[in-house]
C-alpha positions in Angstrom: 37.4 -12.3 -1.2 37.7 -13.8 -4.6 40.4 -16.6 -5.7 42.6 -16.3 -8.2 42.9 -18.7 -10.8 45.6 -19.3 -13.0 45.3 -21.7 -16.2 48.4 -24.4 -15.7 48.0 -27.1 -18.4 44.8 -27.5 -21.4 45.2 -30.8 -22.3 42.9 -31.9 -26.0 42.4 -35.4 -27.4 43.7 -35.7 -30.8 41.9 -37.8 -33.6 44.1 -40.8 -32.2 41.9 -40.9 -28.6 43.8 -40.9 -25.4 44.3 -43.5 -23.1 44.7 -41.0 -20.7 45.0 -37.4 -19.7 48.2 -36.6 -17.2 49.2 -33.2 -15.7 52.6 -34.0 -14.7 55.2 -30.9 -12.9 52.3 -29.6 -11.1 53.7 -26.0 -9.3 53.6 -26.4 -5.6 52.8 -22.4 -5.3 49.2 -22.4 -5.0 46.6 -23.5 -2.3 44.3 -25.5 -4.5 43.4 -27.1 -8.1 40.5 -27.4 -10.3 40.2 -29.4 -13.1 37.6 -28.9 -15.7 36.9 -31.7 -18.1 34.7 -32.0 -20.7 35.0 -36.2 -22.1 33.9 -38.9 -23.4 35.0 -42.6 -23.9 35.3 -44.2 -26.8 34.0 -47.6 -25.2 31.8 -49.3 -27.7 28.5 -50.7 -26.8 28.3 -48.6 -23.9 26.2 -45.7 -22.8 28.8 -44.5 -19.5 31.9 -45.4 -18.9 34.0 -44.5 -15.4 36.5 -41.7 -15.2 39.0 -42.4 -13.0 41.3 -40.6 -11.0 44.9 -40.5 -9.3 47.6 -38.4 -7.8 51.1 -38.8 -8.0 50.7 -42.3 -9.3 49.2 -43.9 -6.7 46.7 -46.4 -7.5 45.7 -47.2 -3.7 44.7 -45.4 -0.7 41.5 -43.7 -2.2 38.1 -43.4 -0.5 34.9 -41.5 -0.9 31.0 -41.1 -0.7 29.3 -40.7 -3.9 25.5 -39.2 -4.2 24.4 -40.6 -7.9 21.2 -39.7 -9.7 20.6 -41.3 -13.4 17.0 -39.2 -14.3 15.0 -41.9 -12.6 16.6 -42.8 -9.0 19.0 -41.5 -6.6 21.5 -43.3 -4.4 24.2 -43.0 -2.1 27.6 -45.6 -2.0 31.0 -45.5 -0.7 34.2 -46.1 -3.1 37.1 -48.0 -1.5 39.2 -48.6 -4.8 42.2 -48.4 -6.1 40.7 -44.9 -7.8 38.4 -42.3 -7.8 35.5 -42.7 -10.1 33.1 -40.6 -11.9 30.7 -41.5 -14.9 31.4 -40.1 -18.5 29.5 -40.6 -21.8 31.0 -43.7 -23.5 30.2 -43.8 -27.4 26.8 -46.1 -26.8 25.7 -42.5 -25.4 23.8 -39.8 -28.0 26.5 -39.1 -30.3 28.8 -35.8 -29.8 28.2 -35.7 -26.3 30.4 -35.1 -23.6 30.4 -35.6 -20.1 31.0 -32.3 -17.9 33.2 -32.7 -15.2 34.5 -30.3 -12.0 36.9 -31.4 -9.8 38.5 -29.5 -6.4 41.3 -30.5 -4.5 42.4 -28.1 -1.7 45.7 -27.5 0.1 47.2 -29.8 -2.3 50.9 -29.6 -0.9 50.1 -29.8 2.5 51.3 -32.5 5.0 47.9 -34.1 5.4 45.9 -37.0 3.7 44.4 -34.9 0.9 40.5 -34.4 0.1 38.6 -33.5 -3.2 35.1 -33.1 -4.3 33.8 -33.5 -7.6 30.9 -33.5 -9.7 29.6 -34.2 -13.5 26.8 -34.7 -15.4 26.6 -36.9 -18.4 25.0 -35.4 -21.6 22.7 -37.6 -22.9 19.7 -37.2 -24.7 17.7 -40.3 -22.7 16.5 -41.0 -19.3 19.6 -42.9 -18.6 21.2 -39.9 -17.9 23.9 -39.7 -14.8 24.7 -37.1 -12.3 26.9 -37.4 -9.7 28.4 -36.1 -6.4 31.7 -37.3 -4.8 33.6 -36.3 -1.6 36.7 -38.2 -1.8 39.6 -38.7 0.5 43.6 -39.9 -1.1 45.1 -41.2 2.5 48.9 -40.0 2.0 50.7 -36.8 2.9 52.8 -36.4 0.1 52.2 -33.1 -1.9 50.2 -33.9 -5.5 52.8 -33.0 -8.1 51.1 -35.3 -11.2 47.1 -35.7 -11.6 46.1 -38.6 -14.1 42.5 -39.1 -15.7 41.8 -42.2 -17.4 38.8 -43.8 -19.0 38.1 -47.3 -17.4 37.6 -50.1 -20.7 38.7 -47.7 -23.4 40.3 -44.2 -24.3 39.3 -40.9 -24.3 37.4 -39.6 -27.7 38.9 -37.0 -30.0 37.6 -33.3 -28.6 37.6 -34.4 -24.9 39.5 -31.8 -22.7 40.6 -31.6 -19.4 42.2 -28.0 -17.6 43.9 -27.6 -15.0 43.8 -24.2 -12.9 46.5 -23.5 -9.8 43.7 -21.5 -7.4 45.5 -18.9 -4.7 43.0 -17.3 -2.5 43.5 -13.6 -1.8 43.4 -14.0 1.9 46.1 -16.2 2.1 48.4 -14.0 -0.1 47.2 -10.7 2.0 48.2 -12.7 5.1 51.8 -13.9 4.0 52.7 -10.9 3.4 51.2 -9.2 6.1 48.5 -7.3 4.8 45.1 -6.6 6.4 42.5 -8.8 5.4 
């Protein structure tokens, strides 16, 4: 059965850049959220930059695996940091790109340590490109109410984006109110 999903918050950088990109009151009446995000950094000198996550304000507590592939070579690491991280174009990168970026966290207000996954893809014209894959694990049981994105060294560019969708999946709806699945 398909999911519903419900646009919450469209967040664009203005001319200014961003230092970050927060989705703050988050509903607690869905079973998941996406974020799409299309960025870039405004780092000079650099080609990537790290996108980093965090819920509720929480700078601790975050693990994951991340699968990496940069047009040349693959690997495989694990991330015990303060953050999440993913890679984004940072202004060293061909110019007017963005980084695209999906992100998934189920059962969000559960009572359990929450999981995500994500994955993006820089856009850059050179082999140096980066791809990457991340299952990633916040260990604490409170309910995500605020989602912040933030550029390591620098601030978002002007026309990067980030949306949030609230995702409730028919079959959960058809059996809370007792309908047949």
């Amino acid at each position: 059965m398909p999911d519903t999903y419900t646009l919450l918050e469209k967040v664009v950088v203005v001319s200014a850049g961003a230092s970050s990109i927060t989705f703050t009151s988050i509903p607690q009446t869905y079973t998941d959220l996406k974020i799409v995000c299309s960025a870039r950094s405004a780092r000079a000198g650099q080609q990537a930059d790290n996108l980093f996550i965090t819920f509720n304000n929480d700078t601790t507590s975050y693990t994951a695996r991340l699968l990496q592939g940069n047009g040349s070579a693959a690997s495989s690491s694990s991330q015990v940091a303060r953050y999440a991280s993913l890679s984004v174009d940072a202004a060293g990168s061909t110019a007017s790109t963005f980084s695209s970026h999906d992100i998934y966290i189920p059962n969000y207000t559960g009572s359990t340590n929450k999981s995500f996954s994500a994955d993006n893809v820089s856009e850059n014209n050179a082999t140096a490109a980066q791809s990457d894959l991340v299952a990633g694990l916040w260990s604490n049981t409170a309910a995500i109410t605020s989602i912040t994105l933030t550029s390591n060294a620098g601030s978002f560019a002007q026309y990067s984006t980030a949306t949030l969708y609230g995702i409730t999946s028919a079959g959960v709806g058809a059996k809370a109110t007792g309908g047949v699945i």
